[in-house]
C-alpha angles and dihedrals in degrees: 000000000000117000112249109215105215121207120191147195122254118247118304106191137002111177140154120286135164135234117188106331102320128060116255118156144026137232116262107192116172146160114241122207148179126232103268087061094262132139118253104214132188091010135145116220139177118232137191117183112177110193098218119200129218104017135345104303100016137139097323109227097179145030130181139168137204143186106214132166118214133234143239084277096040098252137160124205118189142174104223096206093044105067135112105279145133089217127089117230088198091077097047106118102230093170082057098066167147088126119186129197111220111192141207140177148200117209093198097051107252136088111290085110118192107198112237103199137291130241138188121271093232099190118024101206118265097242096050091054093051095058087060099029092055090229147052123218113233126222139185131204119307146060113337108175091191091053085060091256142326124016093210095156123042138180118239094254098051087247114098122029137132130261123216120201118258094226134026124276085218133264113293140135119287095249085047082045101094094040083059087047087041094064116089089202086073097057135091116247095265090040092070099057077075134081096178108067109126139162107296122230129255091256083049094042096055091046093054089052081051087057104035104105084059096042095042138192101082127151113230084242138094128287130211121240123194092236112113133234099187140301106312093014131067128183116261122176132219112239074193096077102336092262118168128212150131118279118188111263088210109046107012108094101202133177122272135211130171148228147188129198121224 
């Protein structure tokens, strides 16, 4: 059989989930393709992705394996945390960084595994850093450079919350939407220290526009949210009046802004 070469797309979010009732773990999401740059769809696929401390191929703390399918648009959407291995995340030292996720993929499915390419974790979740640091920093509403951009939701004790980007990722529809969050070069300064940032819900969404005299630069238009309407519509908001409706995911091309949970 002829070897099919695989390219694929960095990282498109890594954000906070839970596992039991503590969190332990994060999201992976990413586009597979083959080597002439096309989506591979519907396709089950093997991956290996290894965290690496200390440098690109450094000490490897943590090895895990899954067996996705794609989808239409030829994502993956993984749990890192949740994987076959013989390893235990829980142990892994986050206070103790840098930490990099190399990646490899099977096209077939199984376990011949070709590494992809491996990238920095740019923001270890909060909750992770805290088991090893011993702490966590508290924050309130409000402009944190070193979060990527505004604070506009917090938890009750300061800890967990959810940023907002300082500036638009630019006006797309709302399946271009993530390609336009995943480059750097639309990003603040501080924006591009992060790999997670992502669509926000409709519940997200409305409290940014609650917020948006405070976190600034919006266009009197409507936003995207990742909150979906049905299945060719999503629900995208108006910073105009707060008005709340359903935008076409194929043919409206709608403003984006990101955020990022902590």
């Amino acid at each position: 059989m002829k070897k099919l070469i695989l390219s694929l797309v960095a990282i498109a979010t890594l954000s906070l989930t839970s596992f039991g009732q503590a969190p332990e773990g994060f999201k992976y999401q990413a586009v597979v393709r083959d080597a002439g740059n096309l989506i591979l769809n519907n396709q089950a696929v093997g991956m290996q992705l290894t965290i690496q401390q200390g440098s690109v191929g450094g000490t490897a703390v943590y090895t895990e394996t899954f067996t996705p399918t794609t989808n239409g648009y030829g994502l993956v959407n993984l749990e890192i945390g949740s994987g076959t291995t013989t390893d235990d995340f829980t142990t892994i030292d986050w206070a103790n960084g840098p930490f990099f996720m190399e990646t490899a993929v099977d096209v077939t499915g199984g376990t011949s595994y070709a590494v992809m390419g491996t990238s920095q974790l740019m923001s270890v979740p909060y909750a992770l850093y805290a088991k090893t640091s011993g702490g966590s920093p508290t924050y309130t509403i409000g402009l944190w450079p070193e979060l990527g951009g505004y604070v506009f939701w917090v938890s009750a004790d300061g800890k967990h919350g959810l940023v907002a980007e300082t500036q638009d990722q630019g006006a797309a529809t709302w399946y271009e939407a993530q390609n336009l969050i995943s480059n750097p070069s639309n990003h603040s300064v501080n924006g591009q220290k992060f790999r997670d940032w992502r669509l926000p819900t409709k519940y997200e969404l409305n409290e940014m526009y609650l917020q948006q005299l405070a976190v600034g630069g919006f266009a009197v238009t409507f936003y995207w949210s990742s909150t979906e309407f049905g299945n060719d519509d999503a629900w995208v908001q108006s910073f105009s009046d707060g008005f709340l409706t359903n935008g076409n995911k194929n043919f409206n091309d709608i403003f984006v802004r990101s955020v990022r949970a902590f």
